[in-house]
C-alpha angles and dihedrals in degrees: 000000000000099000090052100046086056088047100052079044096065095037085054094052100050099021080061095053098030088067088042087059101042084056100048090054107038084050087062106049092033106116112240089004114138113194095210094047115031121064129236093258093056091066086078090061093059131087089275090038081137097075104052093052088056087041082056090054093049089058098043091055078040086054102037088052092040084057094050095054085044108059091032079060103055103008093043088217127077095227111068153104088289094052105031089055078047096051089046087045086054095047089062102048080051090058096058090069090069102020092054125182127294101253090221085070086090079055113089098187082054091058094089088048129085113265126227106285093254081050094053105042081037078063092044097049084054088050095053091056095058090049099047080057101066092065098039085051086063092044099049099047096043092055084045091064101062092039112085099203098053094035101093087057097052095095090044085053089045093050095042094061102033084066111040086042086055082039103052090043090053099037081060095039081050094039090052097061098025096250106157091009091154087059106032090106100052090047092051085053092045083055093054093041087056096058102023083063106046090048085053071060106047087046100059086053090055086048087058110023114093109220126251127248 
């Protein structure tokens, strides 16, 4: 279990900025594409959509590992609560990639609308993944706390939920009635940033922490 704690531990690590990156830069040669408007999932409706599905698909394996050596780490077994909300998180992410974004989401007088029905489930499946977060949070704190070497990280984690979970309720409250509009697709990123980052953290302690028997 060691070895694959350290090796969930890499892909996390990289799997996490290596999406970051893919983002940053498609962003930046898409056609039409405006960082601080446009969100992460209507780069796939662009010319290089492609990519970012693959790039999708990148992040849910990166998600799915990153729930195993999780879950090995502070759980000391690869099938529980922790990987299995992972797994679930990862299906989703999985999902976007056929249930792509609403075009009139660039749109900001067709916020208020309903959206196509792909749109629509492709919102709710955002919305899952916020909300599967807010018990895994607990989980995942709570198992943080007993363990020493992820101790010291317990309040970051906590942080760093608290705020992407006020964050993501208020980005769709906003979303819904077009409030920030100029600014909905930096937030979203911000978002991401938040716990892409903490799991490249929590990955570099599953490279170096020996698991508990």
């Amino acid at each position: 279990m060691k070895k694959i704690k350290r090796t969930t531990g890499r892909i996390s690590i990289i799997g996490s900025m290596l999406f970051l990156l893919v983002v940053l830069i498609l962003g930046l040669i898409q056609p039409g594409y405006n960082h601080f408007v446009d969100t992460i999932s209507v780069l796939v409706l662009g010319q290089w959509g492609w990519i970012q599905n693959v790039n999708f698909f990148i992040l849910a394996v990166t998600t799915f590992s990153f729930g195993i050596g999780l879950s090995i780490s502070l759980e000391k077994k690869t099938i529980s609560f922790m990987s299995f909300v992972f797994s679930l998180i990862a299906l989703c992410i999985i999902s976007l990639i056929f249930l792509s974004a609403d075009a009139v989401d660039r749109t900001k007088v067709q916020l208020i609308t309903l959206n196509s029905l792909h749109g629509l489930i492709h919102l709710f499946v955002t919305m899952a993944i916020v909300g599967l977060t807010i018990p895994l949070v607990i989980r995942v704190t709570n198992k943080m706390k007993k363990n020493p070497q992820f101790r010291t990280l317990t309040r970051y984690t906590t942080i760093s939920f608290t705020i992407n979970i006020v964050a993501g309720i208020l980005w769709f409250i906003f979303r819904r009635y077009g409030i920030l509009f100029e600014w909905k697709g930096l937030w979203q990123k911000m978002m991401a940033v938040i716990i892409l980052v903490w799991m490249g953290v929590m990955g570099k302690v599953m490279i170096s922490a020996k698991v508990r028997k």
